[in-house]
Backbone atoms as SQL, in Angstrom:
CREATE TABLE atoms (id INTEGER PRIMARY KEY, chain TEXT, resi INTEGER, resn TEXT, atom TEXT, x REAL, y REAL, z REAL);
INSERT INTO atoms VALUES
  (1, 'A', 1, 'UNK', 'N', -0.320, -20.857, 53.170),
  (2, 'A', 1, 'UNK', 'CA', -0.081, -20.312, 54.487),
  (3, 'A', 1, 'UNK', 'C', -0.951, -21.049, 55.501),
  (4, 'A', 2, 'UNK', 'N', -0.483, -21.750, 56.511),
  (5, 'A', 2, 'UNK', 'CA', -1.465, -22.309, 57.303),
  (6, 'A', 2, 'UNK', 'C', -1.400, -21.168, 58.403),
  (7, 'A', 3, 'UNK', 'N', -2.763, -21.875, 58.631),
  (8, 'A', 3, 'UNK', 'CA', -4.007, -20.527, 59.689),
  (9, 'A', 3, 'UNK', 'C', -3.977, -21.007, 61.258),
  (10, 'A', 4, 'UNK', 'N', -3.345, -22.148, 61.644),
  (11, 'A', 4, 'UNK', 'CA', -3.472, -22.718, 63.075),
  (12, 'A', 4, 'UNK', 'C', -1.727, -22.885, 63.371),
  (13, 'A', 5, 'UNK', 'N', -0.577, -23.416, 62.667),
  (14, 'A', 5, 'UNK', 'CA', 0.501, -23.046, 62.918),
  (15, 'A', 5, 'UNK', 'C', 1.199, -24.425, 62.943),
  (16, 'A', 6, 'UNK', 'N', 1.727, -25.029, 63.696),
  (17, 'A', 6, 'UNK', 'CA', 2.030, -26.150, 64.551),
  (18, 'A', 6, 'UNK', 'C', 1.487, -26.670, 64.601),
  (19, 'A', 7, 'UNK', 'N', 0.137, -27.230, 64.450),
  (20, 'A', 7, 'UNK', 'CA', -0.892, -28.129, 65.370),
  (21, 'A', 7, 'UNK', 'C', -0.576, -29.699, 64.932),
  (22, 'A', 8, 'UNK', 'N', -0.580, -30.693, 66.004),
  (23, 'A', 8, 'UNK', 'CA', -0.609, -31.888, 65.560),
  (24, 'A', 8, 'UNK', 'C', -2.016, -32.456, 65.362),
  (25, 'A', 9, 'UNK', 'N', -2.512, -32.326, 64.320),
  (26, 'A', 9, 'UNK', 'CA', -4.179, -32.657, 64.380),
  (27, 'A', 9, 'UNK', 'C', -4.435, -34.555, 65.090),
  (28, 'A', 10, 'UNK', 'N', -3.414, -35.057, 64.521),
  (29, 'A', 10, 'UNK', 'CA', -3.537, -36.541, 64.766),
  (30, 'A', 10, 'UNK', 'C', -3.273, -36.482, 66.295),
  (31, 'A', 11, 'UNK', 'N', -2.472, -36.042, 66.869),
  (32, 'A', 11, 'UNK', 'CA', -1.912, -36.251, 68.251),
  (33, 'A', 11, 'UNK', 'C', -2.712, -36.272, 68.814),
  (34, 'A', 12, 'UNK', 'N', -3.949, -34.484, 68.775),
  (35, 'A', 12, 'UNK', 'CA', -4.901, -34.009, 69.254),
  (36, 'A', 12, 'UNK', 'C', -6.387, -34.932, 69.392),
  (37, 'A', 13, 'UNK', 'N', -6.431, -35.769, 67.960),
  (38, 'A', 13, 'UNK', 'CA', -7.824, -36.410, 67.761),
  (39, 'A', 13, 'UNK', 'C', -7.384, -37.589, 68.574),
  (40, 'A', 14, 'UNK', 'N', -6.155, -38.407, 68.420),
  (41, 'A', 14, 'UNK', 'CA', -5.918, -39.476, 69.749),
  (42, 'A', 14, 'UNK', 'C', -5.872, -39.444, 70.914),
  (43, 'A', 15, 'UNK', 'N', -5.443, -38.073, 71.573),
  (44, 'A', 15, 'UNK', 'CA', -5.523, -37.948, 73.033),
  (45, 'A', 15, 'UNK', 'C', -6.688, -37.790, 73.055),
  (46, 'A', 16, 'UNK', 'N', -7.675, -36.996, 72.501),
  (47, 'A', 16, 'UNK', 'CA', -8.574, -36.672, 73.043),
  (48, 'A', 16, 'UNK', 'C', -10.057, -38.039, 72.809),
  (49, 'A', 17, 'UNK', 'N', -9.301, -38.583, 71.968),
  (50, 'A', 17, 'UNK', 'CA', -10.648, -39.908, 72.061),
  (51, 'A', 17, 'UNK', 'C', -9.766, -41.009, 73.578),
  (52, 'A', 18, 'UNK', 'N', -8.846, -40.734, 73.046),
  (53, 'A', 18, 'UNK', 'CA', -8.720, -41.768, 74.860),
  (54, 'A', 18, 'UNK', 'C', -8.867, -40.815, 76.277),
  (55, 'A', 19, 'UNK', 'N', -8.746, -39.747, 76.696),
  (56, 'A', 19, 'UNK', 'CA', -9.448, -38.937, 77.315),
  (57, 'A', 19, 'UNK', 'C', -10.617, -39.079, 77.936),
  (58, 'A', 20, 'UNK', 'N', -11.395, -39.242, 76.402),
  (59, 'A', 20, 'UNK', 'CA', -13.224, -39.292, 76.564),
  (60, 'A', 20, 'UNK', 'C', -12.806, -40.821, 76.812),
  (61, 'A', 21, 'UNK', 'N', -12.371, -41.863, 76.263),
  (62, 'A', 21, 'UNK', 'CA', -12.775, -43.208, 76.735),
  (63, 'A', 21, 'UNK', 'C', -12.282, -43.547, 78.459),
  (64, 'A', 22, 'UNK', 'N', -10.993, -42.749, 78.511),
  (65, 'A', 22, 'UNK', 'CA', -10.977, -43.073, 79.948),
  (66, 'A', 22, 'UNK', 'C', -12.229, -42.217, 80.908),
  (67, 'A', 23, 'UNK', 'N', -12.527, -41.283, 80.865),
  (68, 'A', 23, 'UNK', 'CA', -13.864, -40.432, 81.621),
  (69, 'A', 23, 'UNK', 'C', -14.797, -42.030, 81.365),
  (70, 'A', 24, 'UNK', 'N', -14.949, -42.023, 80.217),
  (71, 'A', 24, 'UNK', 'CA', -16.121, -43.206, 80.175),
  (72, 'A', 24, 'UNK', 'C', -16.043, -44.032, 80.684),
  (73, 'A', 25, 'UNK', 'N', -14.753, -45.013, 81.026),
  (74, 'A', 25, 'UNK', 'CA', -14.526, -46.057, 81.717),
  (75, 'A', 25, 'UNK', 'C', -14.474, -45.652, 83.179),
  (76, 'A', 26, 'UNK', 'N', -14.401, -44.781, 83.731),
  (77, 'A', 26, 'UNK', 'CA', -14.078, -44.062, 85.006),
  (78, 'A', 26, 'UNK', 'C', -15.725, -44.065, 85.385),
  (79, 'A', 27, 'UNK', 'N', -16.649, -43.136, 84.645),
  (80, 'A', 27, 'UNK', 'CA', -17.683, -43.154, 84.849),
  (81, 'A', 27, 'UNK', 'C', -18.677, -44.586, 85.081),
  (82, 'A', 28, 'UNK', 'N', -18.845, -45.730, 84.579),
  (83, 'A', 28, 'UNK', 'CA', -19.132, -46.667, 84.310),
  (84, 'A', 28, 'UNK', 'C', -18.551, -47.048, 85.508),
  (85, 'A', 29, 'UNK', 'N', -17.390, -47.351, 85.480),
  (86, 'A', 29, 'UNK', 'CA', -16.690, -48.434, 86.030),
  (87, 'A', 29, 'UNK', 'C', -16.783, -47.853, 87.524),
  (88, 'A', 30, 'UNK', 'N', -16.801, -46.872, 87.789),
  (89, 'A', 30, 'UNK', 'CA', -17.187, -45.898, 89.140),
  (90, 'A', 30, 'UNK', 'C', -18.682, -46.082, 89.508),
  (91, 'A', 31, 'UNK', 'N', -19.502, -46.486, 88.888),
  (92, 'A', 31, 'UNK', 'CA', -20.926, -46.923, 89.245),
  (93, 'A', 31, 'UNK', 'C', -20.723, -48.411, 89.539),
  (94, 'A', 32, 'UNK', 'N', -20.438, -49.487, 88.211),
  (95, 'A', 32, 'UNK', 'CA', -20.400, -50.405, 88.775),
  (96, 'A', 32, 'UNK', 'C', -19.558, -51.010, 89.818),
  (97, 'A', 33, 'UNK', 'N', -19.214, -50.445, 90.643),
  (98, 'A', 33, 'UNK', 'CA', -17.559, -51.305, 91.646),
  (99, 'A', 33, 'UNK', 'C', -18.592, -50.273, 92.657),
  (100, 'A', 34, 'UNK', 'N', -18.841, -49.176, 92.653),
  (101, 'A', 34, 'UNK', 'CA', -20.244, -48.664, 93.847),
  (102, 'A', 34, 'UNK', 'C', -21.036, -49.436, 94.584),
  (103, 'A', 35, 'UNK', 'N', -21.654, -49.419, 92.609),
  (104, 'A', 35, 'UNK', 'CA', -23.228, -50.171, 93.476),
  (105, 'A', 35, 'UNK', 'C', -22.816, -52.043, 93.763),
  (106, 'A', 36, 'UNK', 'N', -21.495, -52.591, 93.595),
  (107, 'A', 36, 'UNK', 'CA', -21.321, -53.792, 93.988),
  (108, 'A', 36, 'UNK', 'C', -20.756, -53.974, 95.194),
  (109, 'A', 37, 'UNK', 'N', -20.126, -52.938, 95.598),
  (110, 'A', 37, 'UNK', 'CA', -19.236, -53.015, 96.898),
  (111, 'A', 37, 'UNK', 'C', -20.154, -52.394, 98.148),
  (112, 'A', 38, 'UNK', 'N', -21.045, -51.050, 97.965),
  (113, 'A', 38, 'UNK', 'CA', -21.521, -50.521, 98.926),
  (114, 'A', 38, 'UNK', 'C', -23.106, -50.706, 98.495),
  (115, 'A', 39, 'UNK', 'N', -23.482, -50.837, 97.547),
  (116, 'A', 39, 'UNK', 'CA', -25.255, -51.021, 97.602),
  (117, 'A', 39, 'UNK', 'C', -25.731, -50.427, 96.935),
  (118, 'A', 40, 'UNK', 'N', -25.664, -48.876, 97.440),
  (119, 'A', 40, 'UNK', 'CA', -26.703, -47.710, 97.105),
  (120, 'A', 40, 'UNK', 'C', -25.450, -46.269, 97.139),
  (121, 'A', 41, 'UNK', 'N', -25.084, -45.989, 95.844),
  (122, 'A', 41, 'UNK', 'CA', -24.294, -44.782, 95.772),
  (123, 'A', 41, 'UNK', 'C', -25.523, -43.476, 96.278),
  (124, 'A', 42, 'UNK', 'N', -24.337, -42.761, 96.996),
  (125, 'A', 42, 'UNK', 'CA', -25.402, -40.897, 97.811),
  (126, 'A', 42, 'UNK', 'C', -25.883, -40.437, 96.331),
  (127, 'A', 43, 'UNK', 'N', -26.705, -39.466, 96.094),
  (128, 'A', 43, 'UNK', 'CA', -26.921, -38.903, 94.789),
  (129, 'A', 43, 'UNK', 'C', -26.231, -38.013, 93.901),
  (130, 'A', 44, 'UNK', 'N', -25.097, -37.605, 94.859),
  (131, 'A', 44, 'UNK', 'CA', -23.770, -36.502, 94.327),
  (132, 'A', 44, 'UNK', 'C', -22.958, -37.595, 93.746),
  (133, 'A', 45, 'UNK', 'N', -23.002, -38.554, 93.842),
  (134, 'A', 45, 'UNK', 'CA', -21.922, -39.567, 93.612),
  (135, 'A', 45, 'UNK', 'C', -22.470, -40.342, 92.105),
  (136, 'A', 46, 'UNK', 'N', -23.753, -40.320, 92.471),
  (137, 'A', 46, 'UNK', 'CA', -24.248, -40.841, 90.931),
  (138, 'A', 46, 'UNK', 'C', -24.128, -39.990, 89.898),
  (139, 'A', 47, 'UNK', 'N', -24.845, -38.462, 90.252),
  (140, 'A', 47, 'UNK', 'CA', -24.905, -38.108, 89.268),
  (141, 'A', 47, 'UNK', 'C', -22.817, -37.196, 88.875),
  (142, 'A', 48, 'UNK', 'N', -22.194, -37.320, 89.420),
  (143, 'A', 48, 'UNK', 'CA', -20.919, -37.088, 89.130),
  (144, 'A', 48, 'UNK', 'C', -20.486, -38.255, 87.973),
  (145, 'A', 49, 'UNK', 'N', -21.123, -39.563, 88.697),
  (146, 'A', 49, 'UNK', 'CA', -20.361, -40.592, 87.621),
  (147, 'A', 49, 'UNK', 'C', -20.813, -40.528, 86.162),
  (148, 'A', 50, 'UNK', 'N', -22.256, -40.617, 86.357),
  (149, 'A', 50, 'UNK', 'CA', -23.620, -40.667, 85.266),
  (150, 'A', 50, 'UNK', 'C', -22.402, -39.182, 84.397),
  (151, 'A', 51, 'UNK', 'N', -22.452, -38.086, 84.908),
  (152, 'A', 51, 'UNK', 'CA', -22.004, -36.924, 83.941),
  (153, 'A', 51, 'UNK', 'C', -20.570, -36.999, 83.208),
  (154, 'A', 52, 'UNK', 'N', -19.922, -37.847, 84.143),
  (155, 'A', 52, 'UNK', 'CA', -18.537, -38.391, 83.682),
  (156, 'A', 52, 'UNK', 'C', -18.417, -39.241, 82.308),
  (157, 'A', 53, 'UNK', 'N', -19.589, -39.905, 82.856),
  (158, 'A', 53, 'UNK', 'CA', -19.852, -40.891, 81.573),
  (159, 'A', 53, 'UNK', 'C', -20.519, -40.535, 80.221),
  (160, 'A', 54, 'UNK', 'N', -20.995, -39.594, 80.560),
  (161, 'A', 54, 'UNK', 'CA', -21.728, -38.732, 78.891),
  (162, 'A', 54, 'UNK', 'C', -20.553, -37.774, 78.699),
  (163, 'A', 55, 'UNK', 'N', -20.115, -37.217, 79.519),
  (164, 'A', 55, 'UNK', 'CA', -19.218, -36.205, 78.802),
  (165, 'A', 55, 'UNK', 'C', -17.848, -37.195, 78.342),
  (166, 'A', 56, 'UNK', 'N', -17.230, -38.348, 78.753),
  (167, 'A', 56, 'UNK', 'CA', -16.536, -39.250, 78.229),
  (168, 'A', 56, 'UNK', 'C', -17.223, -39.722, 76.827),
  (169, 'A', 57, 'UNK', 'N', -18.076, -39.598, 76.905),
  (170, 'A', 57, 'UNK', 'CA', -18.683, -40.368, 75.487),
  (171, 'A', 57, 'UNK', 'C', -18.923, -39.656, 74.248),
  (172, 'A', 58, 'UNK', 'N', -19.204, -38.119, 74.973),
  (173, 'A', 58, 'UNK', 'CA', -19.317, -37.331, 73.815),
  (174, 'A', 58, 'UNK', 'C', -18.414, -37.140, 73.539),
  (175, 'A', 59, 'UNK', 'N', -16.941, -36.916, 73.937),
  (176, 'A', 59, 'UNK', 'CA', -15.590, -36.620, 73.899),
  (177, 'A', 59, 'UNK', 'C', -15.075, -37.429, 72.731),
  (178, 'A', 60, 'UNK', 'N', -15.099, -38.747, 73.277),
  (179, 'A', 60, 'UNK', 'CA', -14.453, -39.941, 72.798),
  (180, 'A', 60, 'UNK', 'C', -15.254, -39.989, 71.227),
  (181, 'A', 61, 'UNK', 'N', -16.371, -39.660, 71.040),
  (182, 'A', 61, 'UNK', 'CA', -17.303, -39.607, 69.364),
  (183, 'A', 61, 'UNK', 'C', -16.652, -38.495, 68.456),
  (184, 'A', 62, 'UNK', 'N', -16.401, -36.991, 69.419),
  (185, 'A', 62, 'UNK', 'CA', -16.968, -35.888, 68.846),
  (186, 'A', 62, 'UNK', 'C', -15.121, -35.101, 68.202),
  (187, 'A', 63, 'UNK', 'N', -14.163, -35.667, 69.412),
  (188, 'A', 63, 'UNK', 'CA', -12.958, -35.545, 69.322),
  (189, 'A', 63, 'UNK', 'C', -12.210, -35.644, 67.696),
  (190, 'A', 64, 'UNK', 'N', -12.305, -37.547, 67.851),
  (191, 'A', 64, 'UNK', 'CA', -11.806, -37.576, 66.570),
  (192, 'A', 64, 'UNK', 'C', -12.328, -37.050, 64.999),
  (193, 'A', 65, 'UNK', 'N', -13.744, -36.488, 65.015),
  (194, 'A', 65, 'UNK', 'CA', -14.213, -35.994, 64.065),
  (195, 'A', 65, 'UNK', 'C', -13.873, -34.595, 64.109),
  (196, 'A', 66, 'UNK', 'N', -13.651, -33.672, 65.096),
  (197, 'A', 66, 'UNK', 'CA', -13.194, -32.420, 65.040),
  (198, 'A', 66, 'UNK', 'C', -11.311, -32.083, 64.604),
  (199, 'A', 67, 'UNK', 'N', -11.001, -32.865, 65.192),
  (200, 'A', 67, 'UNK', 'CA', -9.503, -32.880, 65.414),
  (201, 'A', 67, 'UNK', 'C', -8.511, -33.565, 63.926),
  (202, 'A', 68, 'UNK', 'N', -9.445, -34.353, 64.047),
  (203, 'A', 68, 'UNK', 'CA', -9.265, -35.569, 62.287),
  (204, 'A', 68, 'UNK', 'C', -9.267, -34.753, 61.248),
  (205, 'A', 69, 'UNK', 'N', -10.862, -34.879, 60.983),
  (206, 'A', 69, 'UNK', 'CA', -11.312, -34.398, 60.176),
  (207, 'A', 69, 'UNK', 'C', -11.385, -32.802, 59.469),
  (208, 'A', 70, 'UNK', 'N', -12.483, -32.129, 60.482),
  (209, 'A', 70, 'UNK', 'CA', -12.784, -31.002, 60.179),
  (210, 'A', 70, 'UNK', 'C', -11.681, -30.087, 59.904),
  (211, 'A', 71, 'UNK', 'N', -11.156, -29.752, 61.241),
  (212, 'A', 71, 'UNK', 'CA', -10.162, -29.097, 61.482),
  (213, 'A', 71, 'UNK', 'C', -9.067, -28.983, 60.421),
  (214, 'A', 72, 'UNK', 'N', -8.399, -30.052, 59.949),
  (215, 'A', 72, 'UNK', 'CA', -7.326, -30.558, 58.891),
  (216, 'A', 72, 'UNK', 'C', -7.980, -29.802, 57.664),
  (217, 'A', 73, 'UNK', 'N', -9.425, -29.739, 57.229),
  (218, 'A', 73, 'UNK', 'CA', -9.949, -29.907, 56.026),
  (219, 'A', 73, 'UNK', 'C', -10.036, -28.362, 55.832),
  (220, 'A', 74, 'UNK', 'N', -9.608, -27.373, 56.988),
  (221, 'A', 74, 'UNK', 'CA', -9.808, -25.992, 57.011),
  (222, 'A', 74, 'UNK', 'C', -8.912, -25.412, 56.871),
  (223, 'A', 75, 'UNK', 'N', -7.782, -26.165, 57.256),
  (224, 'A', 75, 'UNK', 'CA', -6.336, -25.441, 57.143),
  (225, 'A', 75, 'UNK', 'C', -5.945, -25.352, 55.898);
């Protein structure tokens, strides 16, 4: 009897690592094209990107091991 129903575990662990990689590339890539075009990003602007970019990263690590792995191994 499965306990989650439907779920596409694979679908889930791929969207969600490109997700986190796009946040990451967004984040990054939103600092560097900043600080090359205007100088000195305001401090709402850094730390938006800076948080974009860790929560992209943890996403993009933490995704495919939850979604892959774990998850599958419970059902």
């Amino acid at each position: 009897m499965q306990r989650y129903g439907n779920i596409d575990f694979a679908h889930l662990a791929k969207a969600g690592f490109l997700l986190g990689l796009g946040l990451f590339a967004l984040g990054t890539g939103g600092e560097y094209i900043g600080h090359a075009m205007w100088g000195q990003l305001p401090a709402w602007e850094n730390t938006l990107l800076y948080i974009s970019a860790v929560i992209g990263l943890l996403t993009a690590f933490f995704s495919p091991w939850i979604f892959g792995v774990i998850l599958p191994l419970t059902e």
